[in-house]
DRENMAR-598996 format. One record per residue: residue number from 1; x, y, z of N, C-alpha, C in turn. Coordinates in Angstrom, 1 decimal. Layout:
N
<rec seq="NUM" n_east="X" n_north="Y" n_up="Z" ca_east="X" ca_north="Y" ca_up="Z" c_east="X" c_north="Y" c_up="Z"/>
...
# end
This chain:
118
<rec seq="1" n_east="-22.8" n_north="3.6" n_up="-22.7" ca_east="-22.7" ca_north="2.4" ca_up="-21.9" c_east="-23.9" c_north="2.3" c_up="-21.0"/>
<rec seq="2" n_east="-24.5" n_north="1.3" n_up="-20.8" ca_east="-25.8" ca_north="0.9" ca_up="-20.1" c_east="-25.3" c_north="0.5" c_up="-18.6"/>
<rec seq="3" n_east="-26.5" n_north="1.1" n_up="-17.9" ca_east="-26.1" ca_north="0.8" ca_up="-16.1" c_east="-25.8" c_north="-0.1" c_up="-15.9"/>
<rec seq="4" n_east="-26.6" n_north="-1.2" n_up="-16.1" ca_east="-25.9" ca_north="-2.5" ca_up="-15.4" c_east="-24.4" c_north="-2.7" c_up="-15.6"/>
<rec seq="5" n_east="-23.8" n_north="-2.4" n_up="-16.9" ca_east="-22.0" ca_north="-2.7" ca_up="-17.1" c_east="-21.6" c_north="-1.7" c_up="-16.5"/>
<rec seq="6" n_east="-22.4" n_north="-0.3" n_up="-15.9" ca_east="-21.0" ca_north="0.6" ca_up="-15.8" c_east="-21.0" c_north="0.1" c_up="-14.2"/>
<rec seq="7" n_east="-21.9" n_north="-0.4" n_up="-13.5" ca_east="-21.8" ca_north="-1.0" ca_up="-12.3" c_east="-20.8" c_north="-1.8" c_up="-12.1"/>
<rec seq="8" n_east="-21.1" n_north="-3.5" n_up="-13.1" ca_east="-20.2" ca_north="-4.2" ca_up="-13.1" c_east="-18.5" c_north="-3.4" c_up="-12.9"/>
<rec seq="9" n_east="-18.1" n_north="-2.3" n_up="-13.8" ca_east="-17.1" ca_north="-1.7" ca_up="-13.9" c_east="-16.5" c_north="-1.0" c_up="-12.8"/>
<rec seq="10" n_east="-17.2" n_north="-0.5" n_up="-12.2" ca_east="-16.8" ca_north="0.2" ca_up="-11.1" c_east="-17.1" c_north="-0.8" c_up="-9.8"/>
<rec seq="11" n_east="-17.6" n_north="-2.0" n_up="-9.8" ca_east="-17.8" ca_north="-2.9" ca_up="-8.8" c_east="-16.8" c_north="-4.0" c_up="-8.9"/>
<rec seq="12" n_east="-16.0" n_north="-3.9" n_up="-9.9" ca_east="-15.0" ca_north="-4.6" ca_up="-11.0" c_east="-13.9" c_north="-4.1" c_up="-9.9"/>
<rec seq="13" n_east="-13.6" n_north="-2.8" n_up="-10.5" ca_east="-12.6" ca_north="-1.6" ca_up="-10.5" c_east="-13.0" c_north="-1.2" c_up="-8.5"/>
<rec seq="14" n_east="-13.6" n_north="-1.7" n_up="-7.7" ca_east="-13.3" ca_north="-1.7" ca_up="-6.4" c_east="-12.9" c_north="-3.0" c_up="-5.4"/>
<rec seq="15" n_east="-13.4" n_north="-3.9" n_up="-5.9" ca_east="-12.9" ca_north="-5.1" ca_up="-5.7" c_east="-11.6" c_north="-5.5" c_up="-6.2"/>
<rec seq="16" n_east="-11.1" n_north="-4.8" n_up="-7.4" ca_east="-9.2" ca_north="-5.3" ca_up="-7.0" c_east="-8.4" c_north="-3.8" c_up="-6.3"/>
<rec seq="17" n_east="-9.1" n_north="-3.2" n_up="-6.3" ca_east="-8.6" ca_north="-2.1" ca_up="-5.7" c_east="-8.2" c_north="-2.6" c_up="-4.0"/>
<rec seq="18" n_east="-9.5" n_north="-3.3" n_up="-3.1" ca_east="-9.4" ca_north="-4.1" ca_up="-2.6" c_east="-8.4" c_north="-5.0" c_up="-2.2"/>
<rec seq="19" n_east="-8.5" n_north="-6.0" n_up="-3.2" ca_east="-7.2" ca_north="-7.0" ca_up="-3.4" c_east="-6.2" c_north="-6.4" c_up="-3.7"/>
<rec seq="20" n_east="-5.8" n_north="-5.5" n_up="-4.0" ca_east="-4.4" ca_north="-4.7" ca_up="-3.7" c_east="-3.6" c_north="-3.9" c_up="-3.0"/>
<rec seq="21" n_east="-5.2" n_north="-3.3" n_up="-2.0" ca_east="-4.5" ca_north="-2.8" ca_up="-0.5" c_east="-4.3" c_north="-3.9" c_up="0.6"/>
<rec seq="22" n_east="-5.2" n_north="-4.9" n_up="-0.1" ca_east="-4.9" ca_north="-6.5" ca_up="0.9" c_east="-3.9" c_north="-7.0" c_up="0.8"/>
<rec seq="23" n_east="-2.8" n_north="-7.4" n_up="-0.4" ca_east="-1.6" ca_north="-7.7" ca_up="-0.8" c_east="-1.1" c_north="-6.6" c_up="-0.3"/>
<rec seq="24" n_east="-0.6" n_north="-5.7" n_up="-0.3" ca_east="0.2" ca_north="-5.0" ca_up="0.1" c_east="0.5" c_north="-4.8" c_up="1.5"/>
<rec seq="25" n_east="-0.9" n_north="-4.6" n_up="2.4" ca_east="-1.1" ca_north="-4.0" ca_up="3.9" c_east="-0.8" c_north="-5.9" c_up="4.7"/>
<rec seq="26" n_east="-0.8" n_north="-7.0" n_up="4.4" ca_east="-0.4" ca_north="-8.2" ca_up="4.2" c_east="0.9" c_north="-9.1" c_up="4.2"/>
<rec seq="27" n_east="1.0" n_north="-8.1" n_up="2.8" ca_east="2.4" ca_north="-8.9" ca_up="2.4" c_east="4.0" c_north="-7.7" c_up="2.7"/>
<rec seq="28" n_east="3.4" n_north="-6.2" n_up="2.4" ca_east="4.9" ca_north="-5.8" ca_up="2.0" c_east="4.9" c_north="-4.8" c_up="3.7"/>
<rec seq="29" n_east="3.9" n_north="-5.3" n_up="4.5" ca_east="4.4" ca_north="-5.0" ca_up="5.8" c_east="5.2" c_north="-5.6" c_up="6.6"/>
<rec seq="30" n_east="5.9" n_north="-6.8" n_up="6.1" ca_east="6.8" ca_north="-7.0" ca_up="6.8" c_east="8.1" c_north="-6.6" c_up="6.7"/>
<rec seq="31" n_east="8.1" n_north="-5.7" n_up="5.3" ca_east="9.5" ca_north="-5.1" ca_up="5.1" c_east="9.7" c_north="-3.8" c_up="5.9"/>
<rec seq="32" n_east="8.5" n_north="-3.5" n_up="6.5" ca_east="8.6" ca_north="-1.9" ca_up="7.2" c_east="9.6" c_north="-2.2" c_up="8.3"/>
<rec seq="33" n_east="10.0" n_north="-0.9" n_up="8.1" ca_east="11.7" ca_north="-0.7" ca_up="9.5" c_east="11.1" c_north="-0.6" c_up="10.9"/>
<rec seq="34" n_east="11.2" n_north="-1.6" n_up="11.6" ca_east="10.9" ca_north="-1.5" ca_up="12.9" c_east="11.5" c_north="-0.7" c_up="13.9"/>
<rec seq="35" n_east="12.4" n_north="0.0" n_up="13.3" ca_east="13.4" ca_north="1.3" ca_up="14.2" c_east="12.3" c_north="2.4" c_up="14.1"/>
<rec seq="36" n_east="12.5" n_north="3.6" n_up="15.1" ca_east="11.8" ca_north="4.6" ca_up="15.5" c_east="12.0" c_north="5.3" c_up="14.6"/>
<rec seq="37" n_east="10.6" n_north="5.8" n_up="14.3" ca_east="10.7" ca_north="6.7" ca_up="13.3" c_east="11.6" c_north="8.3" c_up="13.7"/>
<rec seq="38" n_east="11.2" n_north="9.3" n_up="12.8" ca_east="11.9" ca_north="10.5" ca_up="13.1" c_east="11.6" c_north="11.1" c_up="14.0"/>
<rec seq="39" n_east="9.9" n_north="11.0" n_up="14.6" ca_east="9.6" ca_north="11.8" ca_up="15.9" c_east="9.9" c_north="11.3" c_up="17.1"/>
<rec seq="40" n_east="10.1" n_north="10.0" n_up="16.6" ca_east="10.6" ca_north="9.1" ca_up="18.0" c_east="12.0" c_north="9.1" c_up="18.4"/>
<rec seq="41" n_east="12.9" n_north="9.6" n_up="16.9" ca_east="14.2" ca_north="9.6" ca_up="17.4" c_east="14.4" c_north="11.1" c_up="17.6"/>
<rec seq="42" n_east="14.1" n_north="12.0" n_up="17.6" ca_east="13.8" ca_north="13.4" ca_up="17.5" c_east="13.7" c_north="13.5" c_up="19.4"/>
<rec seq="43" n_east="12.6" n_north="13.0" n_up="19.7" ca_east="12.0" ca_north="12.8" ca_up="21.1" c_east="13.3" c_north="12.1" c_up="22.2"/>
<rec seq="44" n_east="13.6" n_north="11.5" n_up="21.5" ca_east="14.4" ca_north="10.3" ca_up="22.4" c_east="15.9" c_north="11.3" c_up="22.6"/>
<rec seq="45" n_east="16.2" n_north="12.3" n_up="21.5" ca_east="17.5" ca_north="13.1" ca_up="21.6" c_east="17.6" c_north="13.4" c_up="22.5"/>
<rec seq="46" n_east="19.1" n_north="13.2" n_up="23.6" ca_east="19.8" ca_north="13.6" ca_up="24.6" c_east="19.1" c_north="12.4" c_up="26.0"/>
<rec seq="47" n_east="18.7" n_north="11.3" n_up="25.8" ca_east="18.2" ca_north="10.3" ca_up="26.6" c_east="18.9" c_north="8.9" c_up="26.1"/>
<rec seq="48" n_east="19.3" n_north="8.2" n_up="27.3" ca_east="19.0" ca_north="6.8" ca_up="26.7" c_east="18.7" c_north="6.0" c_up="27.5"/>
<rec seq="49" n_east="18.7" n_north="4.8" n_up="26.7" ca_east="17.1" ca_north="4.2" ca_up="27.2" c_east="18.1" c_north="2.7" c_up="28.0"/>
<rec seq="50" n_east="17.9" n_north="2.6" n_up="29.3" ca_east="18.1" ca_north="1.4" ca_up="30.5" c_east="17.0" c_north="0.6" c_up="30.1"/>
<rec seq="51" n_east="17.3" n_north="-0.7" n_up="30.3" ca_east="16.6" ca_north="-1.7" ca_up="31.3" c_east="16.7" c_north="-2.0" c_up="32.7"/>
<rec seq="52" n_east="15.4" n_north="-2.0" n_up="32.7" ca_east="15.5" ca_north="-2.0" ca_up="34.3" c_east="14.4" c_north="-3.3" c_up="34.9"/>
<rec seq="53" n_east="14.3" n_north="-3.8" n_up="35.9" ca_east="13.2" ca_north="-4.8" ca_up="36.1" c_east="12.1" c_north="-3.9" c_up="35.7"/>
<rec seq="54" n_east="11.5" n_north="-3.1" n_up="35.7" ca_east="10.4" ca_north="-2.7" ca_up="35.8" c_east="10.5" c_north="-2.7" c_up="34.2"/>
<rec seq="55" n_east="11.5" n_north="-2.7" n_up="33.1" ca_east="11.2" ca_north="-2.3" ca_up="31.8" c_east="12.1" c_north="-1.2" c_up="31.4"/>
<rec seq="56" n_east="11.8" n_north="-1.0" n_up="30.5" ca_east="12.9" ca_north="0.1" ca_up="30.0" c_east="12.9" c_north="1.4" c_up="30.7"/>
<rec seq="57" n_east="13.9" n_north="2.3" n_up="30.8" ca_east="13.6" ca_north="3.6" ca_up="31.7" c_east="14.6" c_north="4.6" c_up="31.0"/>
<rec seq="58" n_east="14.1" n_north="5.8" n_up="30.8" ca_east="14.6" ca_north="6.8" ca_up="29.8" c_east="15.6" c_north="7.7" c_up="30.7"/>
<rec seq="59" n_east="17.2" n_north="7.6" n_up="30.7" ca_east="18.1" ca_north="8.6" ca_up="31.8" c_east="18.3" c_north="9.6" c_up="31.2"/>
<rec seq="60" n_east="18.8" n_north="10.9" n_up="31.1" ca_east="19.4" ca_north="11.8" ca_up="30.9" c_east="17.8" c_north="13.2" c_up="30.5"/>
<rec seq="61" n_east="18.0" n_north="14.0" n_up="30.0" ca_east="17.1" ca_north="14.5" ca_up="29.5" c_east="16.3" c_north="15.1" c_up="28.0"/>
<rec seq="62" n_east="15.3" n_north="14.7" n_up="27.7" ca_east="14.6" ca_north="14.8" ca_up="26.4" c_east="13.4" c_north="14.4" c_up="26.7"/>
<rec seq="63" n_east="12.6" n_north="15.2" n_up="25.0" ca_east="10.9" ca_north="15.5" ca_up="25.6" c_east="10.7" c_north="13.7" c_up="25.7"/>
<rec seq="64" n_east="10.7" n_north="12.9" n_up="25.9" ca_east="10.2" ca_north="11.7" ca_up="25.6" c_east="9.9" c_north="10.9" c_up="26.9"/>
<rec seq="65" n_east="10.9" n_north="11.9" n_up="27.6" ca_east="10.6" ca_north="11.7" ca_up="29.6" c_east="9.2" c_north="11.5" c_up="29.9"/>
<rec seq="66" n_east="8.2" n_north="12.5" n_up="29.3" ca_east="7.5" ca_north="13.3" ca_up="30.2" c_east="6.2" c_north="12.6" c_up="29.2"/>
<rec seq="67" n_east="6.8" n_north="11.0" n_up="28.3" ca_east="5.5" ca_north="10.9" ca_up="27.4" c_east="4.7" c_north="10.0" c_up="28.2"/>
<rec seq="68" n_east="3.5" n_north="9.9" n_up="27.9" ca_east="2.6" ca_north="8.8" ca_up="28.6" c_east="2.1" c_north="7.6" c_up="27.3"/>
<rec seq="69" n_east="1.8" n_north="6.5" n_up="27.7" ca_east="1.0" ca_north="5.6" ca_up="27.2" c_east="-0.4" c_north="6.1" c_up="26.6"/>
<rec seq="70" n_east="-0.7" n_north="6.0" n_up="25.2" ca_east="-1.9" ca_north="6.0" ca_up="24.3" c_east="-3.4" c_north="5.4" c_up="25.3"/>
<rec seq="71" n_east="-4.6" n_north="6.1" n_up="25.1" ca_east="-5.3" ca_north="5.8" ca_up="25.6" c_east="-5.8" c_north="4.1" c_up="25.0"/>
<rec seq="72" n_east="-5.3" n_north="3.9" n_up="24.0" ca_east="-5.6" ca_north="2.9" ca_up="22.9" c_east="-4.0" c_north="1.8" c_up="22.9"/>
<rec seq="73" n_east="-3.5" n_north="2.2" n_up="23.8" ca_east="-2.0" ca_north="1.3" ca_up="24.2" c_east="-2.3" c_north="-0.1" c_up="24.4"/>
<rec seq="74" n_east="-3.3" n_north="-0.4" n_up="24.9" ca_east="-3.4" ca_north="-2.0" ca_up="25.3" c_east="-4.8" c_north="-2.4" c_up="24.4"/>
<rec seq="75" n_east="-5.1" n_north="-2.0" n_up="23.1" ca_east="-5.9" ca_north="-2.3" ca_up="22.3" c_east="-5.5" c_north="-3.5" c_up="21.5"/>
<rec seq="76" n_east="-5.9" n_north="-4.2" n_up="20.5" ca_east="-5.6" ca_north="-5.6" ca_up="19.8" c_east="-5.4" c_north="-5.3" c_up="18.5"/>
<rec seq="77" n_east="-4.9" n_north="-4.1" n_up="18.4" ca_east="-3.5" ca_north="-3.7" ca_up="17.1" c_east="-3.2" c_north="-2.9" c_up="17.2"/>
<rec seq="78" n_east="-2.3" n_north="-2.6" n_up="18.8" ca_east="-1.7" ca_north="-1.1" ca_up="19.3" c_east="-0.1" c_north="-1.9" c_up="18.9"/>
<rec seq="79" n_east="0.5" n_north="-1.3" n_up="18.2" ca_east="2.2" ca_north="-1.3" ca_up="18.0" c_east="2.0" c_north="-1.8" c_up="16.5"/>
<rec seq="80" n_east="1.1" n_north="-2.0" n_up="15.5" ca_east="0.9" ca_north="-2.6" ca_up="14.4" c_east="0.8" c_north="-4.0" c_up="14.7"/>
<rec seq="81" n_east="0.3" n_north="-4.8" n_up="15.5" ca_east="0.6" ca_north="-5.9" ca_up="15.9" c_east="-0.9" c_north="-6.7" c_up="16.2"/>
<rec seq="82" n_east="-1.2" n_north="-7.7" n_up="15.9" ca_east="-2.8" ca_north="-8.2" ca_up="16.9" c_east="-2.0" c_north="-9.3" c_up="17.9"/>
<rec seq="83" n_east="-2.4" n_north="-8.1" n_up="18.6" ca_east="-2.4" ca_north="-8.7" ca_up="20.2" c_east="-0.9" c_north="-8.4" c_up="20.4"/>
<rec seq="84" n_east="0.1" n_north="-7.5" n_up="20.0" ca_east="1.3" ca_north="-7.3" ca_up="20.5" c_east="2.2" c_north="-8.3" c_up="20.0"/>
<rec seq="85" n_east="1.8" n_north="-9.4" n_up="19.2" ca_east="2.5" ca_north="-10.9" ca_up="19.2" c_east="3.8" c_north="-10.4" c_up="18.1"/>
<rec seq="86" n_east="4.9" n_north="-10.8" n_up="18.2" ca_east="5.9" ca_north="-10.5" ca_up="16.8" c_east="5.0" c_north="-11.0" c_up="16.1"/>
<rec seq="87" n_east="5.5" n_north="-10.6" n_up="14.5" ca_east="5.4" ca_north="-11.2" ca_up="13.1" c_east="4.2" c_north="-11.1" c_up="13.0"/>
<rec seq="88" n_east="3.2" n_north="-10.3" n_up="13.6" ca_east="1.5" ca_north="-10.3" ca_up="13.5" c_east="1.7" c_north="-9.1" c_up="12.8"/>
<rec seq="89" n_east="2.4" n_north="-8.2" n_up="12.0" ca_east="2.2" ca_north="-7.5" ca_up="11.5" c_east="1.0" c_north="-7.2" c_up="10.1"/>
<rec seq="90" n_east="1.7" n_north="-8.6" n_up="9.4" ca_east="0.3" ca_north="-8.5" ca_up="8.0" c_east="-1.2" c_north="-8.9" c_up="8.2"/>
<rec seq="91" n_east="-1.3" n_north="-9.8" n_up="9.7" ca_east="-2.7" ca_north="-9.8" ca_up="10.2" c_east="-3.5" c_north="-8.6" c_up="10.3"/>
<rec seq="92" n_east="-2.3" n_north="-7.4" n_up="11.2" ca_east="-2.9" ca_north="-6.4" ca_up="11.7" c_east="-2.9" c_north="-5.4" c_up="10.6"/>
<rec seq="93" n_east="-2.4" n_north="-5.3" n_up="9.2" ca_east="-2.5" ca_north="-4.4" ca_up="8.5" c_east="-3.8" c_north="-5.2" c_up="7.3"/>
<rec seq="94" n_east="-4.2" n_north="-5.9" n_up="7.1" ca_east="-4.8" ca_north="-6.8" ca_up="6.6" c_east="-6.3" c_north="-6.3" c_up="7.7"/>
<rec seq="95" n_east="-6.5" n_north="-6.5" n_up="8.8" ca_east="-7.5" ca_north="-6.2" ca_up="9.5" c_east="-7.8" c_north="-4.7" c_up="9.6"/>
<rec seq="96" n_east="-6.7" n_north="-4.0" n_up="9.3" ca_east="-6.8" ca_north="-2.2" ca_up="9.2" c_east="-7.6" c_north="-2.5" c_up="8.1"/>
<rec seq="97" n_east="-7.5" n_north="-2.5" n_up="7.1" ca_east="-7.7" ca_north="-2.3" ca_up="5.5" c_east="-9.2" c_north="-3.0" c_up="5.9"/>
<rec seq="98" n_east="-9.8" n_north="-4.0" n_up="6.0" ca_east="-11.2" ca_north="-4.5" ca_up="5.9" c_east="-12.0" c_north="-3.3" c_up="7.1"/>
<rec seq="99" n_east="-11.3" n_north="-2.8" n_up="8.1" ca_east="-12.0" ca_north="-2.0" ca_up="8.7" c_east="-12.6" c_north="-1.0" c_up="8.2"/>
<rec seq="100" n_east="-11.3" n_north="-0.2" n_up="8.1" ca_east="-10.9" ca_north="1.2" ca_up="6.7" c_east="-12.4" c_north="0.9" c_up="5.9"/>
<rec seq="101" n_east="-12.4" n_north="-0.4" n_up="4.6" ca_east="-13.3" ca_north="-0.2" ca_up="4.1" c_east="-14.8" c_north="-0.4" c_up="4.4"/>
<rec seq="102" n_east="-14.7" n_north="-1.3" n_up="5.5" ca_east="-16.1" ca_north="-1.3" ca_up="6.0" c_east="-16.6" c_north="-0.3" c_up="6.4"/>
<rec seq="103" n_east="-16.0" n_north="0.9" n_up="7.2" ca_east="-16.7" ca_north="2.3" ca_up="7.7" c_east="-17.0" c_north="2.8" c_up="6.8"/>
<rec seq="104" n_east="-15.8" n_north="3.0" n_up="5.4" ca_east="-15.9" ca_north="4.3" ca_up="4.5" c_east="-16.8" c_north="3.9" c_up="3.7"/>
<rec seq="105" n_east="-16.9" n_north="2.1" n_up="3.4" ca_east="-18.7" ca_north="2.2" ca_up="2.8" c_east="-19.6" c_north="1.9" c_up="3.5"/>
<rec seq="106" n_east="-19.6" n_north="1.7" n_up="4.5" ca_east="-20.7" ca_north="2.1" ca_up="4.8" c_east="-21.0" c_north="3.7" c_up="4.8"/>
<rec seq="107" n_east="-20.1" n_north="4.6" n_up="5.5" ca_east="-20.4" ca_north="6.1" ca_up="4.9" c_east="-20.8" c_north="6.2" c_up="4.4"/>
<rec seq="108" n_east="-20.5" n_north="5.9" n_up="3.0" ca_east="-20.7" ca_north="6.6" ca_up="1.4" c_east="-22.1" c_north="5.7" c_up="1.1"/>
<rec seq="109" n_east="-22.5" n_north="5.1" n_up="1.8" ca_east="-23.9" ca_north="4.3" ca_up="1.4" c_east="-24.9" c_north="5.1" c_up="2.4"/>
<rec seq="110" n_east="-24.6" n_north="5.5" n_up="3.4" ca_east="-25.2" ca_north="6.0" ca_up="4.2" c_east="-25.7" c_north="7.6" c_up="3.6"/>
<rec seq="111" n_east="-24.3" n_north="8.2" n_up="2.8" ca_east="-24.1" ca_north="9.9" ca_up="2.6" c_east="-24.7" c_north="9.8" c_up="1.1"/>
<rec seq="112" n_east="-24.8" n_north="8.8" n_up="0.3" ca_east="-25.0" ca_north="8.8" ca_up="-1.2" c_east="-26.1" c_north="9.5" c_up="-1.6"/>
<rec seq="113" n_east="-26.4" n_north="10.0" n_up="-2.8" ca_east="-27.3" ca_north="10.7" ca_up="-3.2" c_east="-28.0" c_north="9.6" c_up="-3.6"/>
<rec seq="114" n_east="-29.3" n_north="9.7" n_up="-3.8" ca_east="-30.5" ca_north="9.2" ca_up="-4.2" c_east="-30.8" c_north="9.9" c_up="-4.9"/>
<rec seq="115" n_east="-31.4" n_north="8.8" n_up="-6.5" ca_east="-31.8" ca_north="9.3" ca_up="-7.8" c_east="-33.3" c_north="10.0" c_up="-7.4"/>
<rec seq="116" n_east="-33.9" n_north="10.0" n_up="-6.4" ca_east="-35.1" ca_north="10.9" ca_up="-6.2" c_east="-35.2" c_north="11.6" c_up="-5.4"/>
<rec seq="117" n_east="-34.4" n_north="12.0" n_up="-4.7" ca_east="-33.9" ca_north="13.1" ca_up="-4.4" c_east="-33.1" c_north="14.7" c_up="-4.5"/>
<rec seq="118" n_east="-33.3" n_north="14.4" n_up="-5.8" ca_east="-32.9" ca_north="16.4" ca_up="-6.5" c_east="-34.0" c_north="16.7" c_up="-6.2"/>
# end
């Protein structure tokens, strides 16, 4: 097989690769369980959780007392969300994925070997 097609092929073969972490991180994020995961209910054991004016407030005791806010908490896709909004889920997983691949090629374009360089 000649360069230019095995290019096409693998330039083929990244571009729906592409289009199918975009359909999925898009579309089938909205079926994800919005309930706490295991560390979160793990954490939360032997507390429960008030509202109070100030917001929710954790009584009794468990490690989840003593957690603090993410330094990245008030960021514009902190909770899986852009901008915190409901239903912004497949925006925000849709904007992960174009990030994701913008760094990692650029990486790999950056780290790549060059044919004149052995």
């Amino acid at each position: 097989m000649n360069a230019p097609a095995a290019g096409r092929r693998t330039a083929g073969f990244f571009v729906g690769f592409l289009v199918v972490a975009l359909l999925v991180a898009g579309g089938l994020s909205y079926f994800a369980s919005s309930d706490p995961d295991g560390l979160d209910s793990v954490t939360l054991s032997g507390c429960d959780v008030v509202e109070t004016d100030a917001g929710e407030q954790l009584e009794g005791t468990c490690i989840a007392q003593h957690a603090t806010d993410s330094a990245v908490a008030g960021s514009p896709l902190a909770d899986y969300a852009v901008g915190g909004a409901e239903g912004s889920v497949g925006p925000a997983g849709v904007i992960g994925v174009l990030v994701t691949a913008l760094v990692a090629g650029g990486l790999f374009w950056l780290l790549r070997r060059r044919s004149g360089d052995r």
